[in-house]
Each structure stands twice: as C-alpha cells, then as structure tokens.
C-alpha positions as MATLAB code, in Angstrom:
seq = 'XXXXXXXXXXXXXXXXXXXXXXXXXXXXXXXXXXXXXXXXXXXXXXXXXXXXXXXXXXXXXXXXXXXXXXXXXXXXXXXXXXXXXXXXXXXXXXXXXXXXXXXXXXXXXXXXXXXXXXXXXXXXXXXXXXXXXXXXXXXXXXXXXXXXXXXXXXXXXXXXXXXXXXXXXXXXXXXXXXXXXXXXXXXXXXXXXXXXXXXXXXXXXXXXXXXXXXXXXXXXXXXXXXXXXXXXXXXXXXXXXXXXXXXXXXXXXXXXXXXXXXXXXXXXXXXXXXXXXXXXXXXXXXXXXXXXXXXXXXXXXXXXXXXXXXXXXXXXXXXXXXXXXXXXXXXXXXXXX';
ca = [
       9.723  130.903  134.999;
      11.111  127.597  133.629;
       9.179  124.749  135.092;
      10.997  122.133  137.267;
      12.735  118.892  135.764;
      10.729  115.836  136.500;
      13.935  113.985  136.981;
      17.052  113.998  136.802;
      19.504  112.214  133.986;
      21.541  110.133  136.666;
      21.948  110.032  139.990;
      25.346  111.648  140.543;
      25.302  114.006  137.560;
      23.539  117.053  139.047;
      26.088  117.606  141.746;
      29.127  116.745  139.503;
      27.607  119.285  137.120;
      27.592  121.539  140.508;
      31.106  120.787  141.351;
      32.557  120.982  138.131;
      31.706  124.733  137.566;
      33.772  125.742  140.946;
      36.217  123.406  140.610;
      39.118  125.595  140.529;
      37.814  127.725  143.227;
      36.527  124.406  145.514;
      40.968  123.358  145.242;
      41.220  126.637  146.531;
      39.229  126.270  149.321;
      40.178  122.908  150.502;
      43.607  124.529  150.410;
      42.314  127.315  152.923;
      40.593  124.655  155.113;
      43.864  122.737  155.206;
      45.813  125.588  156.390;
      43.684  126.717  158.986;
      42.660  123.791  160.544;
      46.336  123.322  161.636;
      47.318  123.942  165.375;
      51.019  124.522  166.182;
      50.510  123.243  169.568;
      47.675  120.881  169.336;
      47.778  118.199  166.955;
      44.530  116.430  167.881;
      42.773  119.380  166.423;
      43.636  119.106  162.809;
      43.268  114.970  163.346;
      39.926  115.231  164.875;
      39.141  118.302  161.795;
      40.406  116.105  158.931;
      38.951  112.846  160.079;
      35.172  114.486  159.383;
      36.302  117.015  156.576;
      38.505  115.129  154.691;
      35.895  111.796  154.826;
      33.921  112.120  151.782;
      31.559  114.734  152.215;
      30.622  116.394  148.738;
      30.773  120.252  150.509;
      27.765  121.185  149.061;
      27.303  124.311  151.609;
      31.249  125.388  150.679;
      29.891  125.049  146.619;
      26.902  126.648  146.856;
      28.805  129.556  148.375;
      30.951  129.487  145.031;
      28.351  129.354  142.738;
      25.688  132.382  144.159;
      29.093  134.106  143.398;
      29.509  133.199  140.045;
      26.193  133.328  139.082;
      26.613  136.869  140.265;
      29.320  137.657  137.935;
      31.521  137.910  140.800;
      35.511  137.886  140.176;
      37.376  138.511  143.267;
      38.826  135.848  146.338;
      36.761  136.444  148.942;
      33.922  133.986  148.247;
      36.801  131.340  148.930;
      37.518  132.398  152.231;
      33.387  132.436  152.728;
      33.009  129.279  151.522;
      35.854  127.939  153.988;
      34.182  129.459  156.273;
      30.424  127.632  155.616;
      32.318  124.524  155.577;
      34.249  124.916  159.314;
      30.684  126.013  160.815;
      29.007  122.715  159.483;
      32.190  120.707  160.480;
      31.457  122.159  163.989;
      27.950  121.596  164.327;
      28.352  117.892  163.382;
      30.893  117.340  165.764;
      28.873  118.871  168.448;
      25.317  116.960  166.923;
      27.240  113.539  167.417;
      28.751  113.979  170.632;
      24.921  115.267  171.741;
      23.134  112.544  169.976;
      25.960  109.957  170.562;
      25.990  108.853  166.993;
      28.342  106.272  165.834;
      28.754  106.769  162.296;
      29.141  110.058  160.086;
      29.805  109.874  156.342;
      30.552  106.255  156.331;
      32.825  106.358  159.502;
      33.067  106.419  163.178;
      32.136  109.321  164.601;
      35.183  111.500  166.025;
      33.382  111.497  169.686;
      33.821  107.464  169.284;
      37.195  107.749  168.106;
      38.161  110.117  170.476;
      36.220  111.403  173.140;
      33.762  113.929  173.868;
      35.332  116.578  175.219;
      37.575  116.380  172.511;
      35.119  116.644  169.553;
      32.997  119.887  171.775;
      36.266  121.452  172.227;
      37.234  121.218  167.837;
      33.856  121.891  166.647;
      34.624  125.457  169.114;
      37.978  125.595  167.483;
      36.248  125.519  164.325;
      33.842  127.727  164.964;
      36.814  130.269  166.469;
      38.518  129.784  162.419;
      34.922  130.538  160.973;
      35.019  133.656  162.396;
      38.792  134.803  161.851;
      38.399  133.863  158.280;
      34.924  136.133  158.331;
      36.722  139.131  159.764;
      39.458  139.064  156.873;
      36.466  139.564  154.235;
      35.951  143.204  155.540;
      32.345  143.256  155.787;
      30.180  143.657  158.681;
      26.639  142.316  156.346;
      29.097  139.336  156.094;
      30.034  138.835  159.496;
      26.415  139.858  160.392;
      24.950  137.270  157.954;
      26.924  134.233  159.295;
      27.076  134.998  162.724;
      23.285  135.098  162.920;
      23.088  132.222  160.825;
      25.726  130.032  163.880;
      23.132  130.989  166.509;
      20.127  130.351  164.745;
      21.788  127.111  163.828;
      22.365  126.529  167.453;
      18.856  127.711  168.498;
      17.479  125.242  166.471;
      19.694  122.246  167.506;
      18.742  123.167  171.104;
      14.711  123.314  169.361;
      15.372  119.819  168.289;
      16.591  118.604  172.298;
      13.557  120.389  173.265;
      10.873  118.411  170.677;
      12.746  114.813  171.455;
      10.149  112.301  172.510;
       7.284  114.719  172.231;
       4.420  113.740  170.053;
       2.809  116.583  171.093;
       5.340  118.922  168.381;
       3.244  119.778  165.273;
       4.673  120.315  162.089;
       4.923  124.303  162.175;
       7.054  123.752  164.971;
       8.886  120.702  163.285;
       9.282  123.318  160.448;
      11.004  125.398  162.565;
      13.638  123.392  163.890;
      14.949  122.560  160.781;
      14.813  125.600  159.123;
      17.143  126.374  161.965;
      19.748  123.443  162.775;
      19.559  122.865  158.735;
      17.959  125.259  156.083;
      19.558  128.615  157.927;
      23.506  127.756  156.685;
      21.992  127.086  153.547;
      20.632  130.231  152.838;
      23.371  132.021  154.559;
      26.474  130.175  152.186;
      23.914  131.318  149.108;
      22.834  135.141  150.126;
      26.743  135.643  151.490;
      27.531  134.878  147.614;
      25.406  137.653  146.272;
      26.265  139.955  148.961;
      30.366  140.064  148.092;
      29.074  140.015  144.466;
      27.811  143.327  145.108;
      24.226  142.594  143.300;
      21.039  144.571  144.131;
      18.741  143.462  147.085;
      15.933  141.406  145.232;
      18.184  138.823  144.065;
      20.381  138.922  146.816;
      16.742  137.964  148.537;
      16.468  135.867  145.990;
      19.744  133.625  146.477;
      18.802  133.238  150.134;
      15.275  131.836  149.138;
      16.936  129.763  146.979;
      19.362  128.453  150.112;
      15.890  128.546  152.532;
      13.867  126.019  149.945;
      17.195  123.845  149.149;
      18.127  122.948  153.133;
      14.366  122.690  153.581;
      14.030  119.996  151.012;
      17.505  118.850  151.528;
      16.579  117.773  155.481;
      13.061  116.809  154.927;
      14.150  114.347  151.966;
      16.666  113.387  154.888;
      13.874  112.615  157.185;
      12.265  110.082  154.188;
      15.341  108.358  154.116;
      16.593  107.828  157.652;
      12.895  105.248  157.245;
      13.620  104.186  153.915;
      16.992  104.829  152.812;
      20.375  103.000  153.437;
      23.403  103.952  155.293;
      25.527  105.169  152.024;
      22.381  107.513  151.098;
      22.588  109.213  154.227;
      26.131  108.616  155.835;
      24.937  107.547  159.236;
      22.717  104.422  160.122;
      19.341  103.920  158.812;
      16.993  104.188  161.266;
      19.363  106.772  163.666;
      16.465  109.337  164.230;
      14.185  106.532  165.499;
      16.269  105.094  168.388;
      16.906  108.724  169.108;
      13.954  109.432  169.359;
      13.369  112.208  166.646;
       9.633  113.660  166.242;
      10.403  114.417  162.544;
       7.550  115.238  159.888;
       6.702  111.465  158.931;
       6.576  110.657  162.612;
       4.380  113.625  163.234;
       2.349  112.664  160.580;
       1.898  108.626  160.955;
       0.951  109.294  165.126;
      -1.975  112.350  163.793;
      -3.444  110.020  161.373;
      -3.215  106.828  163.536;
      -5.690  105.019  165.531;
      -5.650  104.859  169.383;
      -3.513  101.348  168.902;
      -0.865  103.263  166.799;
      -0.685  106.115  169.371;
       0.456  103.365  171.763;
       3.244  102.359  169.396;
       4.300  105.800  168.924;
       4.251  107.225  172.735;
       6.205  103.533  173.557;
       9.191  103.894  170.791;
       9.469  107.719  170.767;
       8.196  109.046  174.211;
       9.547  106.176  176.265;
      12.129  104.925  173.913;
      10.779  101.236  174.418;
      12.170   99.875  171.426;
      12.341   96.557  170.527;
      13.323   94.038  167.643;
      10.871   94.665  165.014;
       9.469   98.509  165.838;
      11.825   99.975  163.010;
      10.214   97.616  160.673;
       6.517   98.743  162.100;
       7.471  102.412  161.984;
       8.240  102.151  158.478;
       4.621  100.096  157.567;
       2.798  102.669  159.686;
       4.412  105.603  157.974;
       3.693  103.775  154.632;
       0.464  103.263  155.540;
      -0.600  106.320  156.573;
       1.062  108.295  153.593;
       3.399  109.972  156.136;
       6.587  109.350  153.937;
       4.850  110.064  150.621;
       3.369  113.266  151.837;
       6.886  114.071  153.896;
       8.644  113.734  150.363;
       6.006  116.059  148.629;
       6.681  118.998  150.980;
      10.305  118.498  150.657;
       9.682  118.327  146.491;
       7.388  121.636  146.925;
      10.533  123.708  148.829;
      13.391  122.181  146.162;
      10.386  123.713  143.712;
      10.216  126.936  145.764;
      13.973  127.284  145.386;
      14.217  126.879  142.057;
      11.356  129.794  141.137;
      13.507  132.113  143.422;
      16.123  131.525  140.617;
      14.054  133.054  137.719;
      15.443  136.456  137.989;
      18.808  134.818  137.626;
      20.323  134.831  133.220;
      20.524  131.880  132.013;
      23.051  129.457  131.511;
      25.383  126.409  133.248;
      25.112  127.895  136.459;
      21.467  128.436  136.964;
      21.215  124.810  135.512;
      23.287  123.147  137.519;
      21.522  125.168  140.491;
      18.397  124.021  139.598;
      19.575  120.568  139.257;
      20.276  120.421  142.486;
      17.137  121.197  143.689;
      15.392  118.695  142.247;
      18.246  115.912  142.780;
      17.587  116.496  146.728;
      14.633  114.911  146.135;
      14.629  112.784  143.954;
      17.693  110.934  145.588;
      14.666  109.250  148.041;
      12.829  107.292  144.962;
];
C-alpha cells in the first residue's frame, strides 16, 4: 500500500488532474444534463435546474462516477448516463436542503428558494429526482437502480437525522457520524461502486470503490464542518458560519460543549439549543472550538477517512487514475489548512 501524500502540489491541481482524465466523458454528461433538464411545458424547471447546476460547482460526484469506470477499464456509455444521474440527485437534495434550512447563498449565489420560491425549488429538486430515475432505468440494471435508489433514501433518512439532532447537545458523535454518512458520504460511495458495477469487475474491488466513496464524503463533509468555523465563503460556497445560526450539532460543536466547563455549556445550550445568538458568539464559538482542540481533532478524523479511502484503492493498477484518485483524498483535507 502506497502511503498517503503529506500535501498536495497546489491547491487546485488535484481536482484539475481529476477532471482532466474524464474530460471528454464530463462534455458528455453536461450534454445529457442539459437535455433532460428541459420541460416542454414548464420553463421554470430548467431555470430553477441551471441556476444551481450550471453555477460553478466542480461535479465532483458526476467525475468520480467517470473515473471508478475508467479505472475499471470500462469502455461503454452508460457510466455517462450514471454520472448524470449522481449529479440530478445532488442538484435535488440541495434544492430541498436550502428551502429546509432557508439558506441564502449556494455556490457563490442566491439560493433558488430566494430567487424563486419554495414551492418552486421542492417541486424541481422532485423533478430532478423523477430524471434521476428515468435516466437509471435506461442503464438496464436492477444492482444499478438498486444501488442509487437506496442511496436517495438513505440520503433522505439522513437529512431528516440531521432535523432530528438540530439544537441537541445531547447527539454524540456516533450518531453525528451517522447523519453524515447519510445526507453526505452515501452518494459518494454510490457514484464510485455504480462505476465498478457497469465495469463488470469482481466484488472485492467493487467493495473496494465504494469504501473509497464512504471515506471520501466522510472526509469531504467533516473537512466541511472545519470550515463553516474557519473557512470563508468561496471555500465553502455558502456563508461562513451557516451551520451555527442554524443551529447544527456538528463534530467540533459536539466536541468543544464535552470538553467544556459548566460556563461553556451555558454558551453552547444558549446559541445552539435556544438559538440566542448574538454579535460576537460566532467569534466565541470559534475560540472555544480552538481552545478545546475541537477543530484540530474534527480535521484529524476527516484526514483519517480521506486516508481510509485511499488504502481501499491498493488493489487498484497503477497509474493517472489511481493518482489523481488519491489526490483527491488528501486535497479534501488539506483544503482547511
């Protein structure tokens, strides 16, 4: 097993390294997501659709999709129309996560529920969701269909999770783990294992390729949850600071109200229980997380997942694609420091 890169060269490279190997296919797909996004007799569906899609986001679910293909040798279409469909079940679940979180911002704009309305943004992120499934059916395989369809509830189980551990400092971190191993990790290691699966490859690394996805979203959200305390809003593509006003028991809040005195309890139960916030708590938060190590040891689980991911590649041969895989990884991370 090749050990993990400390670092990373720069701090775009890994994913235009990513990108570069599916270019050809990625055209294709935005091609496919073009087409089917369109609604004869609804034209606020493809505006709503292309104001998220078509706002900067660098598709890494759609890519990774791509690439478990081709570092399966495979060499037929289908992973485009999988990797379509990855991209219209995120696109759905952010559309529904803004208009239930009533987020402003999302990838460096105004959120469609503010530019629209509500209704309207629940009702495309189903339309979406409708496509995913269409496009699903065309790749003739039930393990497909069976794959991804689990994945959209589990993704929705663990959205609902999430409502459920809002405001409640009494959610410890196994249970913190599962939420986002649902509403985040679980289309991550679906858009990899769905690669391996049309690839035709035997079981262990098909295994393998979904450990991979399970250790990347992992580190992916939990390097996610650093940032929202310490990061800025072009890092992240929403406001810094979004999961505190909403309230959000995530790992470093978890971990700064365990380790805290009975005064820091206080803090925690006023800004994130009652949502009593005022000027000056982000600030605080973001000492007492500091303080207590709760951001330093949130990043080190996220680095020990984006390590996790990248063993589960060892079977894997050699070459641009592992690399660029493995970059990855480690570029999750390391986008926090």
């Amino acid at each position: 097993m090749n050990p993990v890169p400390s670092k990373t060269a720069g701090a775009v490279a890994p994913f235009e390294m990513l990108q570069g190997l599916v270019a050809a296919e990625m055209a294709e797909v935005n091609a496919l997501i073009r087409a089917r996004m369109a609604s004869e007799h609804a034209p606020r569906i493809p505006a709503i659709s292309a104001h998220l899609i078509e706002a900067g986001g660098k598709r890494l679910r759609p890519i990774l999709t791509l690439a478990a293909a081709k570092l399966c040798g495979y060499g037929g279409t289908d992973h485009v129309r999988l990797a379509a469909v990855v991209e219209f079940i995120h696109t759905a679940t952010l559309l529904h996560d803004d208009v239930v979180d009533g987020s402003e911002q999302r990838r460096g704009r105004k959120a469609a529920n503010i530019l629209w309305d509500n209704p309207s943004s629940v009702l495309v992120g189903d339309y979406l969701f409708a496509r995913a499934f269409q496009l699903m059916v065309e790749c003739g395989s039930l393990r497909v269909l069976d794959i991804l369809s689990n994945a959209s509830a589990v993704i929705a189980e663990g959205e609902v999770l999430q409502l459920t551990t809002a405001g409640d400092l009494t959610t410890d971190l196994p249970r913190y783990a599962q939420v986002i191993r649902g509403k985040t990790a679980a289309l991550f290691a679906a858009a990899t294992e769905v690669g391996g699966v049309i690839a035709g490859v035997e079981e262990p690394k098909v295994a393998a390729l979904r450990a991979y996805g399970d250790g990347l979203g992992m580190a992916f959200q939990l390097a996610d949850d650093v940032l929202d305390y310490g990061g800025t809003a072009a890092d992240l593509g929403k406001n810094t600071g979004d999961d505190f006003r909403e309230g959000k028991v995530t790992m470093p809040v978890i971990l700064a109200a365990e380790r805290g005195d009975a005064e820091a309890l206080a803090f925690w139960k006023r800004v994130i229980v009652k949502r009593d916030q005022r000027e000056g708590d982000l600030a605080e938060a973001q000492a007492r997380m500091r303080e207590t190590g709760a951001l330093a040891d949130t990043l080190a689980e996220a680095r020990a997942h984006g390590a996790a991911a990248v063993a589960a590649l060892g079977d894997f041969p050699e070459g641009e694609m592992r690399r660029a895989l493995t970059e990855i990884a480690v570029f999750v991370t390391d986008r926090v420091s």
